[in-house]
N, C-alpha and C positions, 0 to 999 in steps of 0.2 A: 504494500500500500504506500503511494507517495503522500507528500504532506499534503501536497493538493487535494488527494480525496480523503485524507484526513480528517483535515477541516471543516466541519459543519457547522452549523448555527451561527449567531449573531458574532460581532467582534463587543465587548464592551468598553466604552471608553471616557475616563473621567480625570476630572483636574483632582491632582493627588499630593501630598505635601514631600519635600526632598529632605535629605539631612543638613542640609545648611539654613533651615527656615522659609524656604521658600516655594516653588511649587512647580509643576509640569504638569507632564501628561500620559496616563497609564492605558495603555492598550490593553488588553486581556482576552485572550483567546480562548476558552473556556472547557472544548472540546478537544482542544489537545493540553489543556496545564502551562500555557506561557502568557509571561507578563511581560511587555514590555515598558520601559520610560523613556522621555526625554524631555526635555524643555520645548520643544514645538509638537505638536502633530505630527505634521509632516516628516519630522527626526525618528518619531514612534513609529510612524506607518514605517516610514523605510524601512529602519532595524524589525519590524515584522515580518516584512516582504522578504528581507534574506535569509531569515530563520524560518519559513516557510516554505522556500524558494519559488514565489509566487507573486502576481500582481493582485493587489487589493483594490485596484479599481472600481469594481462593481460587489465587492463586500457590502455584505447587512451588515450596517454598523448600526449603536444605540449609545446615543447617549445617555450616560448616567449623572445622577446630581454627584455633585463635588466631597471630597472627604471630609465627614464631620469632624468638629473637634475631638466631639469622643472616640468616634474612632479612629485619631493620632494619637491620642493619649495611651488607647490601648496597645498599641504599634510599639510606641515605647517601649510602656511596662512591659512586655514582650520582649523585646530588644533588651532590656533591663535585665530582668529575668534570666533569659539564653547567656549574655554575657555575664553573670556570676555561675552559671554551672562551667563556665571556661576557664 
């Protein structure tokens, strides 16, 4: 099976916060487990498109509402968390 037929269902796509306090944008592919980032869109579609090996042109995308605070918060503690079992 190529990635291509891999791939089904929507992409989901939402503005998500970075580790230096600021924010981008998170692709998520959901039927295969990949997340992509970057500061534009267009940065994100690409780095999907090569981990795909595939044009997202005519992708069902959906936009999602933006990361709430709590859930950064939880991100953290999480990040918190994993780094003192290390």
């Amino acid at each position: 099976m190529t990635h291509h037929e891999a791939q089904e269902g929507p992409l989901l796509v939402r503005r998500s916060p970075d580790w230096q306090g600021g924010s981008g944008i998170e692709i998520t592919c959901p039927s295969m487990d990949i997340v992509v980032f970057a500061a534009a869109f267009t940065d994100a579609k690409k780095d999907l498109e090569q981990l795909l090996e595939r044009n997202l042109d005519e992708a069902d995308i959906r936009v999602l509402p933006a990361w709430t605070l709590e859930e950064k918060q939880q991100l953290d503690a999480d990040v918190a968390a994993l780094a003192e079992l290390g």
